[in-house]
C-alpha positions as CSV (number, residue, x, y, z in Angstrom):
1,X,36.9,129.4,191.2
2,X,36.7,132.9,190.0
3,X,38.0,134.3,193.1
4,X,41.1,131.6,193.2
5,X,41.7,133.7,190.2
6,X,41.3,136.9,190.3
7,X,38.5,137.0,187.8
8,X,35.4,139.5,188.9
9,X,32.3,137.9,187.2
10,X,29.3,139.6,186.4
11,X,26.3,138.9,184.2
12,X,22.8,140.2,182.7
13,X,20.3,138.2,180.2
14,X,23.0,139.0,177.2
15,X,26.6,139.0,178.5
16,X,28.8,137.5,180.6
17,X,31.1,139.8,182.3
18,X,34.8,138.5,182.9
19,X,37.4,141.3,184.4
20,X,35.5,143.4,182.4
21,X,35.7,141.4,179.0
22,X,32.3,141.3,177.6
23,X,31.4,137.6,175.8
24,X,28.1,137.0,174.4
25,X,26.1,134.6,176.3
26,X,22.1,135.4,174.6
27,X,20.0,132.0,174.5
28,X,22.8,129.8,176.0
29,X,22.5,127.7,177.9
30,X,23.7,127.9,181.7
31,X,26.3,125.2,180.5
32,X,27.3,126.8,177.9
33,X,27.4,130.1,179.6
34,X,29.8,128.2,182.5
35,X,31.5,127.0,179.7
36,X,32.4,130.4,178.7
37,X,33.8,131.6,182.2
38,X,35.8,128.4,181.9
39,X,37.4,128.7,178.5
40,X,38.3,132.8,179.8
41,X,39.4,131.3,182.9
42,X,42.4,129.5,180.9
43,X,42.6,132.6,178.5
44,X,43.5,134.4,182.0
45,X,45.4,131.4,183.6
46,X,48.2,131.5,180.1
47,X,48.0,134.9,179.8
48,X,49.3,135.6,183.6
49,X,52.0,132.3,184.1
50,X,52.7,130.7,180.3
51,X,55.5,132.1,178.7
52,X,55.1,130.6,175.6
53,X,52.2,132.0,172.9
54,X,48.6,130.6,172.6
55,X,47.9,128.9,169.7
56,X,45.8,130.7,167.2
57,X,43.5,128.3,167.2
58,X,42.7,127.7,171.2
59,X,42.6,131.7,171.2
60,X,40.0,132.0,168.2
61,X,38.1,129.2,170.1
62,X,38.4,130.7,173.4
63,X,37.5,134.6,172.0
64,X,34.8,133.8,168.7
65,X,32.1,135.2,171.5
66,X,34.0,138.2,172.9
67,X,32.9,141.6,172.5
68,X,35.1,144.6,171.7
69,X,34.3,148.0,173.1
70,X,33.1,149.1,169.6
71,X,30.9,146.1,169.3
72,X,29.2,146.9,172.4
73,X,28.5,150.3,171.7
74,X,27.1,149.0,168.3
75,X,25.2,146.6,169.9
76,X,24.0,149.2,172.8
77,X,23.1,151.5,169.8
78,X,20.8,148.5,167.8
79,X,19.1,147.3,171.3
80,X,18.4,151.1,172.7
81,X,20.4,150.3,175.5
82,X,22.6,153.2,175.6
């Protein structure tokens, strides 16, 4: 699915990597992490071929585990990762 897409997918025992967009996957579950690639698959899906604007809502839903650049550096800087 992710290459139908376009979407390069990487993970480690934290994060789930989509095109680079870091989302918080720690003690999930693997259908929760799946879950996850799914709901930034559709993110990726509107954002390329819907014209219209995502609801608040669906994107607040879709992004509540996403990390920021910022975020990960904190988070980098708490866990000694970096």
């Amino acid at each position: 699915m992710a290459k139908e897409l376009s979407i390069e997918v990487k993970a480690d025992d934290t994060f789930l990597y989509c095109n680079g967009q870091a989302i918080g996957i720690a003690c999930n579950s693997t259908y929760a992490t799946l879950t996850e690639f799914i709901e930034y698959a559709f993110w990726h899906y509107w954002k390329k071929w819907k014209r219209e604007k995502m609801p608040d809502s669906v994107r607040k839903t879709i992004q509540r585990y996403w990390f920021t650049d910022e975020q990960m550096q904190m988070w980098r800087k708490e866990h000694n990762e970096g």
